[in-house]
N, C-alpha and C positions, 0 to 999 in steps of 0.2 A: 333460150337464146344463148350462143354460145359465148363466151368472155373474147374478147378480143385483147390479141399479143400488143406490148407496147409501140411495137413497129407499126402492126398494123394501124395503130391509131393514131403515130406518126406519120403514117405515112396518108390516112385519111383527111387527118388535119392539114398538112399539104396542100392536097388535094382541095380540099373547100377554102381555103385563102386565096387559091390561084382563082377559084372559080369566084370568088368574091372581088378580087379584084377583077378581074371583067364586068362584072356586073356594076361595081361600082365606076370603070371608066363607061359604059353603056347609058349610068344613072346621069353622069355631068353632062353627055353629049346632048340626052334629053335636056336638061337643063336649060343648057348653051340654045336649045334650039326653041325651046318655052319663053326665052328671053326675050328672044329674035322676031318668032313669028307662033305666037300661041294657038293653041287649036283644044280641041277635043278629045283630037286619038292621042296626039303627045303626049297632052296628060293622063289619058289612061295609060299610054306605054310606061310612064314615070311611074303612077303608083303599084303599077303590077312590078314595074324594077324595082320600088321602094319596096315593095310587101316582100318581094326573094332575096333581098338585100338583106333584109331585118333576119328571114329565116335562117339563111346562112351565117350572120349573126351570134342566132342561137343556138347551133350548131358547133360554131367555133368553140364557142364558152364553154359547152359543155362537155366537148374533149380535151379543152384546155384543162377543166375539173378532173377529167380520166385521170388524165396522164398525171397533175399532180398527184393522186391520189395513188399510182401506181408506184410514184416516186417515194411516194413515202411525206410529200409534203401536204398536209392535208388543206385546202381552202381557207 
């Protein structure tokens, strides 16, 4: 696997915040609507947004990890 440049991984990270935050306005709307009128698929919709929510998560973290580490600042 090949090393990825700082940018690219700035620019990855970006990338997954933006898509995190969707997900996470996606996760409340669920929410908002579990409050209102609970169901079934809602809540399966929520925990499948809960579970890419988490992954993206751990994704974040661990290019945040990269990048300090390319920095020179180690975790």
């Amino acid at each position: 696997m090949e090393e990825q440049s700082q940018e690219e991984l700035e620019a990855l990270l970006e990338t997954l915040e933006a898509e995190e935050r969707e997900i996470s306005s996606l996760r409340r709307k669920l929410h908002d609507r579990l409050a209102s009128f609970p169901n079934e698929v809602t809540q399966q919709q929520e925990r499948e947004t809960s579970a890419k929510r988490r992954e993206l998560h751990a994704q974040i973290d661990d290019l945040r990890i990269k990048l300090r580490q390319l920095q020179g600042r180690e975790p």
